[in-house]
C-alpha positions as CSV (number, residue, x, y, z in Angstrom):
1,X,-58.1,43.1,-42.7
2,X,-60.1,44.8,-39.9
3,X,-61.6,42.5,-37.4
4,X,-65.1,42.5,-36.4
5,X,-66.8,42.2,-33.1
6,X,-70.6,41.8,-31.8
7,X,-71.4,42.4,-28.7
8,X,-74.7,40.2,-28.0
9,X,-76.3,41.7,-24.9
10,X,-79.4,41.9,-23.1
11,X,-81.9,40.1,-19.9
12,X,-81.9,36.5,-19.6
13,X,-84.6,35.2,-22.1
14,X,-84.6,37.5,-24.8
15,X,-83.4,35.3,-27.4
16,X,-79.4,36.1,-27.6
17,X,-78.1,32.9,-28.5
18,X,-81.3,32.3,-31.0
19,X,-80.1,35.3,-32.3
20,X,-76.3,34.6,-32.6
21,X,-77.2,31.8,-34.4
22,X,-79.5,33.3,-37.0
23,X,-76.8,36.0,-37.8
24,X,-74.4,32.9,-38.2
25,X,-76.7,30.8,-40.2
26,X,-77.5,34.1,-42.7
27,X,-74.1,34.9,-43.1
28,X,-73.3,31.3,-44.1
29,X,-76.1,31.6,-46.7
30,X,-74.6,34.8,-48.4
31,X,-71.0,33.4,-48.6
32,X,-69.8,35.4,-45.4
33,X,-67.9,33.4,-42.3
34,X,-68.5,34.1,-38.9
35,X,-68.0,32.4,-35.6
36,X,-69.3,32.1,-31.5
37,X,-67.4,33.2,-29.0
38,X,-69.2,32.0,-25.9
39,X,-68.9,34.5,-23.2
40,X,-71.1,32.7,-20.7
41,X,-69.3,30.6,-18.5
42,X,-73.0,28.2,-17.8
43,X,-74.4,28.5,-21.5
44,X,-74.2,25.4,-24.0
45,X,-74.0,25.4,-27.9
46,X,-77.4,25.4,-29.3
47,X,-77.9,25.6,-32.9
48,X,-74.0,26.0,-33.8
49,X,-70.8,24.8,-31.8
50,X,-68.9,27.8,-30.0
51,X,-65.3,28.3,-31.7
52,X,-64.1,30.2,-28.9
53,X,-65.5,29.3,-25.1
54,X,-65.0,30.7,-21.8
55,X,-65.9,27.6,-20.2
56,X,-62.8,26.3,-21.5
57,X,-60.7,28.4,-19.4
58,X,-63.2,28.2,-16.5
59,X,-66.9,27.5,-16.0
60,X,-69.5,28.2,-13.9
61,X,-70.5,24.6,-12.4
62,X,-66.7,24.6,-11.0
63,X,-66.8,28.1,-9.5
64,X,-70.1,27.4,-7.1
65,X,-69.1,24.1,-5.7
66,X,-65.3,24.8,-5.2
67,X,-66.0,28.3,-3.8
68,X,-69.7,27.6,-2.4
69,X,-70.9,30.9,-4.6
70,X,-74.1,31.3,-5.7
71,X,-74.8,32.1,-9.7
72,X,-74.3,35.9,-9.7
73,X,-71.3,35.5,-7.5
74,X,-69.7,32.7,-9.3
75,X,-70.5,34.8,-12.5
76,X,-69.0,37.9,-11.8
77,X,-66.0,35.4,-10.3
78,X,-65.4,34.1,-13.8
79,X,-65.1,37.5,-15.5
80,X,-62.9,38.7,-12.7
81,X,-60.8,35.6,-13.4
82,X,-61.2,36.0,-17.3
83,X,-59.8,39.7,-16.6
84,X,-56.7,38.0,-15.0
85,X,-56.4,36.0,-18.0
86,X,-56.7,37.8,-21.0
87,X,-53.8,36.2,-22.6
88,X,-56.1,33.2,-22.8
89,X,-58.2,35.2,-24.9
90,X,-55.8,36.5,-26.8
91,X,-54.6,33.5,-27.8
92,X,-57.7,31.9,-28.6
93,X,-58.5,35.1,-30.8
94,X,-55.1,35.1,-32.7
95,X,-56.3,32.4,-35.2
96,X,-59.1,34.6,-36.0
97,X,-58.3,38.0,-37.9
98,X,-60.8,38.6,-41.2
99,X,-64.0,37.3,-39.5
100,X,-66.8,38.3,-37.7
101,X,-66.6,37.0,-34.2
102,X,-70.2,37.3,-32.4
103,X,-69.4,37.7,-28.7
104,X,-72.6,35.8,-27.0
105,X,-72.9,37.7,-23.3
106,X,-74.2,35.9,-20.6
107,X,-78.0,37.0,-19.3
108,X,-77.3,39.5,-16.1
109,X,-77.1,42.8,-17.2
110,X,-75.2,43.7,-13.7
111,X,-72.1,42.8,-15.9
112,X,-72.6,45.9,-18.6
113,X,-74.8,48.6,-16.5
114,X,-73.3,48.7,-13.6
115,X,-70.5,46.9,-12.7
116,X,-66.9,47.5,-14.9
117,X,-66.1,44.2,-15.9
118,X,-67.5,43.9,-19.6
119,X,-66.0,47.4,-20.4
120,X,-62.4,46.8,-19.3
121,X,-63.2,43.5,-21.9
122,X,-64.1,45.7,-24.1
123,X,-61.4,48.4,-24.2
124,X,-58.9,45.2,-24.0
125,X,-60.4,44.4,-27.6
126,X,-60.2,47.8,-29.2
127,X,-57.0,48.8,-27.9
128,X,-55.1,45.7,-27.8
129,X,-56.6,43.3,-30.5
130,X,-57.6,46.6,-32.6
131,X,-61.1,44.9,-33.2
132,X,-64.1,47.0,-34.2
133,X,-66.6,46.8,-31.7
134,X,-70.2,47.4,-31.8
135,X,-73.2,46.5,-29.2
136,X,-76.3,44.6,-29.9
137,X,-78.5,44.6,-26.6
138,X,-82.2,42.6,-27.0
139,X,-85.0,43.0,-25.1
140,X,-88.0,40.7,-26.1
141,X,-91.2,42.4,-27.5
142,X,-94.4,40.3,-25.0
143,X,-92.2,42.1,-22.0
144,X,-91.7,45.8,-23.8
145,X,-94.7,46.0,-25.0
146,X,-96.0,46.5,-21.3
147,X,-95.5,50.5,-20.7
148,X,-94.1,50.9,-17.9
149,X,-91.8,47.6,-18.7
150,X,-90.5,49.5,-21.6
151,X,-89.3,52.6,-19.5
152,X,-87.4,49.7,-17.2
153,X,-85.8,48.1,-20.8
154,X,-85.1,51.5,-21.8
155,X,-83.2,52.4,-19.0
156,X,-81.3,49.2,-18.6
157,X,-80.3,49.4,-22.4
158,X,-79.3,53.3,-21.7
159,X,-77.2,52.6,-18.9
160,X,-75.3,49.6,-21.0
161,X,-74.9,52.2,-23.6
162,X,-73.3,55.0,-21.4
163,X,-70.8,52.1,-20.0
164,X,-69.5,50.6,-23.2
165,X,-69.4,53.8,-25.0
166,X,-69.9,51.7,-28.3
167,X,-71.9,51.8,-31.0
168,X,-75.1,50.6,-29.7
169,X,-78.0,49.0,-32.1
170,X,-81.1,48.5,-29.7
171,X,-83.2,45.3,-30.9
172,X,-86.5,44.1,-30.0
173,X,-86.4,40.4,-30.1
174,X,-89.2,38.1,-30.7
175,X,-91.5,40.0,-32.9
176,X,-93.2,37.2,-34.1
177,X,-94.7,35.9,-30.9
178,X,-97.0,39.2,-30.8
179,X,-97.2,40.0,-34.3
180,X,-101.1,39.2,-33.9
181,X,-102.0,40.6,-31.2
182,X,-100.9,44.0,-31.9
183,X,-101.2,45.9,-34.6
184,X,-98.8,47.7,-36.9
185,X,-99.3,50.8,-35.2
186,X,-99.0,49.9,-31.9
187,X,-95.9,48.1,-32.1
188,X,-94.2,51.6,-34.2
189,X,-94.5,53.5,-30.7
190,X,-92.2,51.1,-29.0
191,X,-89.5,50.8,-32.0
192,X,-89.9,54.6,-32.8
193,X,-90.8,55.6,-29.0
194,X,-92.6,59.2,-27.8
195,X,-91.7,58.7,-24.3
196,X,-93.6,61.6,-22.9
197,X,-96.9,60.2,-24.6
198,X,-96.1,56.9,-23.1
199,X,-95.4,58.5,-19.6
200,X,-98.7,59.4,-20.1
201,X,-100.1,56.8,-20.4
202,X,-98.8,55.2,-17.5
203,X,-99.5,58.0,-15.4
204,X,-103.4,56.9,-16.3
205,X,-102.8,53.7,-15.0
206,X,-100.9,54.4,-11.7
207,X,-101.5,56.1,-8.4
208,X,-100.9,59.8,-9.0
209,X,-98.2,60.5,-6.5
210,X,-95.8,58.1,-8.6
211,X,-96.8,60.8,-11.7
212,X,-93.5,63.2,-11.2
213,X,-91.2,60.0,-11.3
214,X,-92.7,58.6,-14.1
215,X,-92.8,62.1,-15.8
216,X,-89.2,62.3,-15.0
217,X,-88.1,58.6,-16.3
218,X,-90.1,59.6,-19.8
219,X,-88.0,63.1,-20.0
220,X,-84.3,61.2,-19.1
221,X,-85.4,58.8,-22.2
222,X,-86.2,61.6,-24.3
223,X,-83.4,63.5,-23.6
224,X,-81.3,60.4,-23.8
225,X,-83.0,60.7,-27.8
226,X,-80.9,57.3,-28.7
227,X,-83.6,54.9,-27.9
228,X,-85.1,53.0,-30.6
229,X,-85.2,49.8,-31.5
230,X,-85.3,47.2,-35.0
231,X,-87.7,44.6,-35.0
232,X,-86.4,40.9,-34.8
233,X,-88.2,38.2,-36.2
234,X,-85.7,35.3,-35.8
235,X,-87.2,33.0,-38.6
236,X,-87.2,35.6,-40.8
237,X,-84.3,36.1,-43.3
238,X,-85.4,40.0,-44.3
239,X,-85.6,40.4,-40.7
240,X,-81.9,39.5,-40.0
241,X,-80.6,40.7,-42.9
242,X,-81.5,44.2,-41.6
243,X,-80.3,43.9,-38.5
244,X,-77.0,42.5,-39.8
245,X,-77.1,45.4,-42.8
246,X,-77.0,48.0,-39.4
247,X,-74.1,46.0,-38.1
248,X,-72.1,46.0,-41.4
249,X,-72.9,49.8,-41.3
250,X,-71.3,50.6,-37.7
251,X,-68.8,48.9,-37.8
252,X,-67.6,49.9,-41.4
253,X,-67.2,46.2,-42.1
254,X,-67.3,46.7,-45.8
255,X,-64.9,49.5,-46.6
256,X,-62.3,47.8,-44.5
257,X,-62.4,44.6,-47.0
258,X,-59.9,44.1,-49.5
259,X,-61.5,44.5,-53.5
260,X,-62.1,41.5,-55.1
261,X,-60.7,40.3,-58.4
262,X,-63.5,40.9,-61.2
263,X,-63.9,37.2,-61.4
264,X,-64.5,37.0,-57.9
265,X,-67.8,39.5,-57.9
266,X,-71.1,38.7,-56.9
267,X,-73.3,38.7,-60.2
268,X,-76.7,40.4,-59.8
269,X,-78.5,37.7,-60.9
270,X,-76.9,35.3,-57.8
271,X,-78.0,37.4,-55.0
């Protein structure tokens, strides 16, 4: 059986442990099993407990007040520690090898745009645990929906992209919160993005001699041309069975599971 892994990334705030337990809860409604892995050494179980936990091999209280860090330090401590420790993970893993596992990523994005610590986690999965890996990375929809806060989620989602070198599904989280404010319309240009119209539009709004960097940001994004996003409604079941439908899709989950017996299928008429 092939295992699974889902990288859950994205800014503090944009819903990725709301979201790890949506995915869990749906797959539990369609007969599927999945669990947590809790990659944030100061996060606590919310919704569902964490089967696997980082703070179990070391946490982020401990690190500050024994090495008088602050949280970004002490963070990027852990992982450097985790990377020194793998064999903990390993181990923790090994009971796991026909299930999803949803790897819940701590908040600063410093750990998967620009500093190599997440990556060399990553290749550690594909190569030596022979998982297949794909990336989830959230930005909430009240802070994208700004213009020129789009280009500045666009980028950071880009740059986590170009680092992981996974598959990458882009999702904007929290849909519901601005569902009636905007309308359909408006909301399609950010999912579905023209970046040059929206560099426009921000040149309209901004003193003119910052027009050639915006005007260049908008053309890197277009270039780019992998920038889009799904909507997330988190309370909505359609909504997270799509997303999860694009997961299943990447990471060829169904062809690597074994046929059923005829009596075990899934009638029609059950689903």
């Amino acid at each position: 059986m092939s295992r699974v892994g889902v990288l859950v990334l994205g800014p503090a705030g944009a819903g990725k442990s709301t979201f790890c337990n949506s995915i869990i809860s749906h797959m539990q409604t369609i007969g599927r099993r999945a669990h947590i892995v809790n990659l944030d050494p100061a996060a606590e179980p919310n919704q569902y407990e964490f089967t696997i936990d980082i703070r179990d091999l070391i946490s982020l209280d401990d690190v500050m007040e024994e090495l008088e860090l602050g949280p970004n330090g002490a963070l990027i401590y852990c992982f450097e520690y985790l990377l020194k420790n793998m064999d903990w993970l390993d181990e923790e893993i090994g009971d796991y090898n026909d299930e999803y596992l949803i790897f819940d990523c701590p908040g600063q994005i410093e750990l998967y745009t620009h500093i190599p610590v997440l990556p060399n986690i990553v290749r550690h999965l594909q190569g030596q645990l022979n998982f297949s890996l794909c990336a989830t990375y959230l930005l909430e929809a009240p802070f994208v929906i700004d213009t020129s806060k789009f280009f500045s989620g666009a980028l950071s989602a880009m740059s986590a992209m170009i680092l992981l070198e996974l598959p990458h599904i882009n999702v904007l989280s929290k849909l519901d919160l601005i569902k009636g404010e905007y309308n359909r319309k408006k909301l399609k240009r950010f999912l579905n993005p023209d970046s040059n119209l929206l560099g426009n539009e921000i040149d309209a709004e901004m003193n003119p001699k910052f027009h050639r960097l915006n005007q260049c940001i908008a053309n890197l994004v277009d270039d780019f041309g992998m920038v889009q996003f799904l909507p997330l409604e988190a309370r909505n079941p359609e909504s997270v069975a799509t997303i999860l439908s694009y997961i299943d899709d990447v990471t060829q989950w169904a062809e690597a599971q074994e046929q059923k017996e005829p009596n075990d299928q899934i009638d029609v008429e059950e689903m």
